[in-house]
TORLO-619882 format. One line per field, with one value per residue (C-alpha): residue in one letter; x, y, z. Coordinates in steps of 0.25 Angstrom, whole numbers, plus 2048, in hexadecimal, padded with zeros to 3 digits. Layout:
BEGIN
code a;...
u X;...
v Y;...
w Z;...
This chain:
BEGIN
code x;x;x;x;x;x;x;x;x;x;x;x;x;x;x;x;x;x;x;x;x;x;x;x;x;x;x;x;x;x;x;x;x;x;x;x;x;x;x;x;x;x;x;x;x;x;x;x;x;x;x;x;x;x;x;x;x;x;x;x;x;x;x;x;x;x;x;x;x;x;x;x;x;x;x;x;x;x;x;x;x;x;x;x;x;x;x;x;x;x;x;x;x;x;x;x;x;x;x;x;x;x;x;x;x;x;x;x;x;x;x;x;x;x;x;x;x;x;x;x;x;x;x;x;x;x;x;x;x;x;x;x;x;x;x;x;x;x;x;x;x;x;x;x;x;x;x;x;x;x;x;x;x;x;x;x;x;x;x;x;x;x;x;x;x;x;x;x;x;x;x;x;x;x;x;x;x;x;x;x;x;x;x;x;x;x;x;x;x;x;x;x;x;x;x;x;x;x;x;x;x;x;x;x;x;x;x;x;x;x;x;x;x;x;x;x;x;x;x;x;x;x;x;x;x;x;x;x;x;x;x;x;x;x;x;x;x;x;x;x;x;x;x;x;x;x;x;x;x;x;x;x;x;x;x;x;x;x;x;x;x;x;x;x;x;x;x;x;x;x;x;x;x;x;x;x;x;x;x;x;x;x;x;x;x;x;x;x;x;x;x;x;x;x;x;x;x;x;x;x;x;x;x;x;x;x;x;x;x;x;x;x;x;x;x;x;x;x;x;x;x;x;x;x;x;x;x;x;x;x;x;x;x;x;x;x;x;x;x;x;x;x;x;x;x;x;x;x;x;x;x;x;x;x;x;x;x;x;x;x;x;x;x;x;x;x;x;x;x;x;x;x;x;x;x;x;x;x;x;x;x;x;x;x;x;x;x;x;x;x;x;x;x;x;x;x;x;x;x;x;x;x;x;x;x;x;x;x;x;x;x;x;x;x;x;x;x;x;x;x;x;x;x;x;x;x;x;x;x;x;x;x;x;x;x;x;x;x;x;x;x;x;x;x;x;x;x;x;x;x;x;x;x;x;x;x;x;x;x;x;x;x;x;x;x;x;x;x;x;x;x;x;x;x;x;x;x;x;x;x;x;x;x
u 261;262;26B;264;26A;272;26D;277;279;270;276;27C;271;269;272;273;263;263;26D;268;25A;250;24A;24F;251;250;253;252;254;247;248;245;254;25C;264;269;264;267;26B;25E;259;264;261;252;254;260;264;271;272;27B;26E;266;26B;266;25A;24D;248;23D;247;250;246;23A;22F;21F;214;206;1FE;200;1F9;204;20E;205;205;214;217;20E;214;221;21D;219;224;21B;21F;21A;21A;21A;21A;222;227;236;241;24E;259;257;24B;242;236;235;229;22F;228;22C;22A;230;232;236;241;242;24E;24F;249;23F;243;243;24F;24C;243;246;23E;23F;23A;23A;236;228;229;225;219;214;216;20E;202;203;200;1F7;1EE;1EF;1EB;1DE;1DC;1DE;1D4;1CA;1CA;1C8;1BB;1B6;1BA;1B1;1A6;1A5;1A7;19C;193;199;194;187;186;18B;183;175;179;16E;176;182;182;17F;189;195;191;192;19F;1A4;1A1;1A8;1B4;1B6;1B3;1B9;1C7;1C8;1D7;1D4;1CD;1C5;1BE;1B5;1B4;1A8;1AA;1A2;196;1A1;1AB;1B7;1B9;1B7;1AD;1B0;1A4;1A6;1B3;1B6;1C3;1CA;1D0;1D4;1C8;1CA;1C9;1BB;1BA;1C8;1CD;1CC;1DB;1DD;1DD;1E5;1DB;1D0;1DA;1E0;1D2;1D4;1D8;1E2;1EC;1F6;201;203;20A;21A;215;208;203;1F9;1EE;1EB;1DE;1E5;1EC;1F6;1FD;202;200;204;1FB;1F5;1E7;1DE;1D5;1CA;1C3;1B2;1AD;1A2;19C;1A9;1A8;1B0;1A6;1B1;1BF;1C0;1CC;1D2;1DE;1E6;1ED;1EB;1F5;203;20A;218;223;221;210;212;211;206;1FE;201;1F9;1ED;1ED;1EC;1E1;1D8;1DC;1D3;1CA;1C8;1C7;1BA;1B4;1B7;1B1;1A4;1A3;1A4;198;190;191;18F;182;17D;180;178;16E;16C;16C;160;159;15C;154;148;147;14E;146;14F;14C;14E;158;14C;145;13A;12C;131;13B;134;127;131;138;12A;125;132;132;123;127;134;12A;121;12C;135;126;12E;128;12A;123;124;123;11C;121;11C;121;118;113;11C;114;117;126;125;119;121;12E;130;132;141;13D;136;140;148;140;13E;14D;150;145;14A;159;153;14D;15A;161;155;150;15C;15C;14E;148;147;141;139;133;126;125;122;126;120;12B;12B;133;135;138;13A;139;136;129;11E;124;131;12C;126;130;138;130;12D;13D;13E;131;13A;148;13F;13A;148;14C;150;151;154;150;154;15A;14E;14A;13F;134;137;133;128;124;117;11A;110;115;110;114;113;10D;104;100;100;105;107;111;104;0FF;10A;10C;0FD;0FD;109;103;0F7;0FE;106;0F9;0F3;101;100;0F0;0F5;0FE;10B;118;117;118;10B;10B;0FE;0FD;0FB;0F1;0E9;0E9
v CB7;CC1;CCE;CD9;CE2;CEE;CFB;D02;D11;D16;D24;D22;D1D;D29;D32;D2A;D2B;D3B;D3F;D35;D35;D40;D47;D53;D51;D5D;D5E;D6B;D6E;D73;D7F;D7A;D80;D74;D6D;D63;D5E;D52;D52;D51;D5E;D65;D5E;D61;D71;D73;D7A;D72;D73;D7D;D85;D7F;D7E;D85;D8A;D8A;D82;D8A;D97;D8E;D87;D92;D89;D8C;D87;D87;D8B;D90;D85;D7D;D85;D84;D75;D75;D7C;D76;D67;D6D;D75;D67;D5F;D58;D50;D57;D56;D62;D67;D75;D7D;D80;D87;D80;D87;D8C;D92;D86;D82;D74;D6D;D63;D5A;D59;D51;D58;D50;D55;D4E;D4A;D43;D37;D41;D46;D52;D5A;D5C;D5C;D5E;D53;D58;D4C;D54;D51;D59;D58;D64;D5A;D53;D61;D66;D59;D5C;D6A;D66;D5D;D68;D71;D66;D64;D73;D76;D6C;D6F;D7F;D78;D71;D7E;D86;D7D;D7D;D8C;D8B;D83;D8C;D99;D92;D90;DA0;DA3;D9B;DA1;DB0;DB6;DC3;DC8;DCF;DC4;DBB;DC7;DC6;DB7;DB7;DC1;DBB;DAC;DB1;DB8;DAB;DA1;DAA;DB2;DB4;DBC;DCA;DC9;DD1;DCD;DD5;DD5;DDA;DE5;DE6;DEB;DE0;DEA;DEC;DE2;DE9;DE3;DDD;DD8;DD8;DD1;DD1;DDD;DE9;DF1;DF5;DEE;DF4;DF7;DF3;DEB;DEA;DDC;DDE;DE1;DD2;DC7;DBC;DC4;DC8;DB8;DB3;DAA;DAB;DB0;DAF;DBB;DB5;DA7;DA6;DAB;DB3;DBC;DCA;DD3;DD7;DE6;DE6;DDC;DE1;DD9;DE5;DEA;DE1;DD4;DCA;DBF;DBE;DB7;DBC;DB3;DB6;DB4;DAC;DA3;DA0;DA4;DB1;DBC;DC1;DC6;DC4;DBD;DC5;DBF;DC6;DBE;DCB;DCA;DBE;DC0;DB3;DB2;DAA;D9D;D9E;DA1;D91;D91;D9D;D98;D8B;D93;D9E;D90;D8B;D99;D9B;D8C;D93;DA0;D98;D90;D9C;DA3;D9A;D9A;DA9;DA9;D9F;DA6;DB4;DAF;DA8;DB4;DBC;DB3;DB4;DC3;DC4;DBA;DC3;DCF;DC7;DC5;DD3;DDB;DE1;DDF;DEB;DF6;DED;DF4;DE9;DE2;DDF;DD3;DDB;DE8;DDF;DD7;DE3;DEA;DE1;DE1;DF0;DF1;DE6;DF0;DFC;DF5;DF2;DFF;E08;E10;E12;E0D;E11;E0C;E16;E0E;E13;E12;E19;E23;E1F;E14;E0C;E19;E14;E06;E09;E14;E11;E01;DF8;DF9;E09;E05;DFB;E08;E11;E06;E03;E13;E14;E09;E0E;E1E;E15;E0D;E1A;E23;E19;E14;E14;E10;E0F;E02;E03;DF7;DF5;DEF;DEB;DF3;E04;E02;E02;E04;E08;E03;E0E;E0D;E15;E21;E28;E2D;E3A;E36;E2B;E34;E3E;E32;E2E;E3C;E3F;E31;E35;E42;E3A;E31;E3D;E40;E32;E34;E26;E25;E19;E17;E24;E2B;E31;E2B;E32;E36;E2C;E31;E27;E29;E24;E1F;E1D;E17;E16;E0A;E0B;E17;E12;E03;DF8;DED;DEC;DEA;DF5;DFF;DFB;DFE;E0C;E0E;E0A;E13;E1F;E1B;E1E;E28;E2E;E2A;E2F;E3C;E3D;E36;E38;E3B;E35;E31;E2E;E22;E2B;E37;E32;E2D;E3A
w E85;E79;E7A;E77;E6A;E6E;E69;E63;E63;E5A;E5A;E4D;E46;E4B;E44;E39;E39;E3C;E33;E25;E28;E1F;E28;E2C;E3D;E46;E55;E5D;E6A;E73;E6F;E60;E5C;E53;E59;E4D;E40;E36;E27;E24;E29;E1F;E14;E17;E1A;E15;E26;E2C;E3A;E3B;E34;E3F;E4D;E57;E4E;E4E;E41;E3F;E3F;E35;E2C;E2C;E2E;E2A;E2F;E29;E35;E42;E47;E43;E4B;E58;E55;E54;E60;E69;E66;E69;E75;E7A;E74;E6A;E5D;E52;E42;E3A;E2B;E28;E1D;E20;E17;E13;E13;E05;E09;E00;E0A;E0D;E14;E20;E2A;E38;E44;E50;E5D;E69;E70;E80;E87;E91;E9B;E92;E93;E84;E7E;E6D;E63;E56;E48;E3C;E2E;E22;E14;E0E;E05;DFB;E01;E05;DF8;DF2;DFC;DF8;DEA;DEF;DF6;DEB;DE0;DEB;DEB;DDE;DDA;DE4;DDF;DD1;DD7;DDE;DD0;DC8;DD2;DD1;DC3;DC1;DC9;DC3;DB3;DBB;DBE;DB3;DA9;DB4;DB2;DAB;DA6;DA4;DB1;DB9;DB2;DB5;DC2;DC2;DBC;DC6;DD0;DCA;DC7;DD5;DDB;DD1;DD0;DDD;DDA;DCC;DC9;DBD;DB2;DA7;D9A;D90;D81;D7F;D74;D6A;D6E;D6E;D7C;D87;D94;DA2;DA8;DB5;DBE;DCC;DD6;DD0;DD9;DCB;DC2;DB5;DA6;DA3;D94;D8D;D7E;D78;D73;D85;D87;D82;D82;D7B;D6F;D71;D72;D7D;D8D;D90;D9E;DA2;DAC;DA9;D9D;D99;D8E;D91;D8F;D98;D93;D91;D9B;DA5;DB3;DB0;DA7;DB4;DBD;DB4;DBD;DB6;DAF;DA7;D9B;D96;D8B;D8D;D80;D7E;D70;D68;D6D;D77;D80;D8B;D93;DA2;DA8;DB6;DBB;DC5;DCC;DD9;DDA;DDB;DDC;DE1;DDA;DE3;DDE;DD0;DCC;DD6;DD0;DC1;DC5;DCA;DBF;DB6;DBE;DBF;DB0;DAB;DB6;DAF;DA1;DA7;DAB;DA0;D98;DA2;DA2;D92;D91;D9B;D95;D87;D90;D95;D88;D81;D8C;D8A;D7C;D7B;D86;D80;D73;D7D;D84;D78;D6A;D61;D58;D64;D6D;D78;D82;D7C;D82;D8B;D92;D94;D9B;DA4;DA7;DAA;DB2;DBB;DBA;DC1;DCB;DCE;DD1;DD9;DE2;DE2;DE1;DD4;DC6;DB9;DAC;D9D;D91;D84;D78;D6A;D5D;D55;D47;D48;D3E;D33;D34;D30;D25;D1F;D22;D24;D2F;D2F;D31;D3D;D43;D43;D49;D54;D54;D57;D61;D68;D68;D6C;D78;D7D;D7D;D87;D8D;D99;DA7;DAE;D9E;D97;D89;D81;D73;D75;D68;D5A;D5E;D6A;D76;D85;D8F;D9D;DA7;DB8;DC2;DB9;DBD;DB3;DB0;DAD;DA4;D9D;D9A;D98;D8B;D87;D85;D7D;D74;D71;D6F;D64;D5C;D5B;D54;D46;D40;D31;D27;D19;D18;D1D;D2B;D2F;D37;D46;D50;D5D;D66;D70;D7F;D88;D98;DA3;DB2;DBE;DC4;DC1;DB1;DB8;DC0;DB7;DAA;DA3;DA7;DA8;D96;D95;D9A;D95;D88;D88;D8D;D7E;D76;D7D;D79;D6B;D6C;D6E;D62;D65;D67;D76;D83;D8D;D99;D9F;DAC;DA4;D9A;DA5;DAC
């Protein structure tokens, strides 16, 4: 019969095992106060055991969890003597965090009674950290997905915004949604293009400059975008915060067909990173400056869209000789202005206009005389004519003008002042003055003179030659000539 092997003491090899292994190996008492560690454990925090007996690890090694349900977890395994694994940020000994994984067992004797708790752990600052760039890589692509799906309905608005207004208010509204993080403003060159009006601005506590210089900003006198608070070398710009504040901003110029039409400014001030995020808020000012580029260059398309837009409706609706609304707009307008008073039950009127022995001016004088009669009669008009009033050449010297909620009476003295400002015109040609200009004004009211647009022109019309009937140069009103 075979002898069975003898065991031998394995009391040395267990210390052999506990003090070369890598792991770091804990035992506390059940009061969780140390009662030894190995060489691994200093090696791993950088505490000896004179640092740790009779401490608390959590008092020595200032452990944080993620979550309080973690801690509930935690304590209810060790309430009940359970094994548990768990993933915790500690601090060496020189303050460096370090991510550890442990699995804590609690120990019994031959009775079963109690006695220890045994913690095996080991680092995994380095995994964490890899997972940590995992998830960032995941969520920084996942933001780029959701940015270019709300680009690509932002190009959608913009490219459907009918006027500037609506398209200011589209932008607006992007940018706030696209950048939440950066107050904005937009600038629009004035018609002189020496000063640069803000349009439209969003997520700002400080009211910014109403009108700026060209020379203010870095990328307009550069000519190309410009980033304050990314580079070694860098400048404010006069109309920026960041003079006092230096937080950092981006000015992208608006241009679209080889032309500057404005300046996209994003400031980012409301971040102030400390020294353990500056690497981390460089990367994300990179990734929302290509951001501000791609709608940049959207919002310059757009504008230069709508500009466009406007100009060839302003062809369509505008006389060209005046810069007064044409035929077209002043029937559409009407048309929606009588629909308007049928609804609110409050008046509108229209005064025809016609110019006196205009006929004499061309015959005697020349056409280019009578473009300039017409040209000064239609800027006298522009200039009287504002509020509730919207003047039109009908064509020839015959003009009209739109008026609302103006009864018959004010309408009246309304076109009896402008026939006296006309008389007042004095218009030279050639260096000679030509003859004073007197118009004759016929007005009719809705819905009194009638109830159609049709009608309301046609009254208004012969209240027009009744006026000139009786001598011209005055003002009659449909109501009255019936009467």
């Amino acid at each position: 019969m075979a002898r069975k092997p003898k065991i031998p003491d394995l009391q040395p090899y267990a210390s052999l095992a506990a003090e070369f292994t890598q792991d770091a190996l804990m035992v506390t008492d059940v009061n969780d106060r140390v009662v030894w560690i190995n060489s691994g454990f200093e090696r791993l925090t950088g505490f000896t055991l004179q640092d740790m007996l009779g401490k608390l690890p959590g008092d020595i090694l200032r452990g944080e969890l993620t979550n309080k349900a973690d801690q509930a977890r935690i304590d209810d395994d060790i309430a009940n003597l359970r094994s548990l694994e768990i993933e915790m940020q500690y601090r060496r000994k020189d303050d460096t965090p370090i991510w550890i994984e442990s699995r804590i067992s609690p120990v019994f004797d031959v009775q079963g009674k109690h006695i220890n708790f045994v913690s095996s752990s080991r680092d995994v600052t380095e995994r964490r950290a890899l997972e940590r760039a995992t998830a960032e890589v995941t969520e920084n692509e996942q933001l780029r997905q959701q940015e270019r799906r709300l680009l690509s309905q932002v190009s959608e608005w913009l490219y459907s915004a009918k006027s500037l207004d609506e398209l200011l208010q589209v932008i607006s509204r992007s940018l706030e949604t696209l950048m939440p993080e950066a107050e904005g403003q937009l600038y629009i060159y004035s018609n002189s293009r020496d000063t640069l009006d803000l349009t439209i601005n969003w997520g700002g506590i400080e009211l910014p400059p109403p009108h700026i210089e060209p020379d203010d900003c870095w990328a307009l006198r550069r000519g190309r975008a410009y980033a304050y608070g990314m580079r070694p070398i860098e400048f404010p710009c006069g109309h920026s915060h960041a003079v006092e504040d230096d937080s950092p901003y981006f000015c992208v110029p608006i241009t679209a067909h080889g032309q500057t039409n404005g300046m996209l400014h994003l400031n980012f001030g409301t971040f102030a990173p400390d020294r353990h995020e500056r690497e981390k808020f460089k990367y994300f000012l990179d990734q929302r400056w290509e951001l501000a580029l791609l709608c940049a260059e959207q919002i310059s398309l757009a504008i230069a869209n709508v500009q466009l837009r406007q100009e060839l409706l302003d062809q369509s609706v505008r006389d060209p000789l005046t810069n007064l609304w044409n035929r077209r707009w002043f029937l559409e307008a009407a048309h929606r202005q009588v629909h308007s008073s049928k609804t609110s039950r409050k008046p509108c009127s229209i005064i025809s206009i016609d110019v006196d022995h205009f006929k004499k001016f061309n015959d005697h004088h020349g056409h280019d005389a009578g473009d300039l009669v017409l040209r000064a009669l239609g800027a006298r008009m522009l200039e009287f004519f504002t509020d509730n009033c919207a003047p039109c050449r009908m064509g020839g010297e015959e003009f009209v003008i739109l008026c609302t909620n103006m009864t018959e009476d004010q309408t009246m003295q309304l076109a009896e002042d402008f026939r006296v400002q006309v008389s007042e015109i004095v218009i030279k040609y050639s260096g000679e003055e030509l003859p004073r200009i007197t118009v004759s004004a016929g007005i009719a009211v809705w819905p009194d003179d009638g109830q159609l647009v049709t009608d309301l022109i046609k009254s208004a019309d012969l209240a027009l030659y009744r006026a000139k009937d009786l001598g011209r140069n005055r003002v009659q009103s449909h109501a009255r000539m019936v009467a």
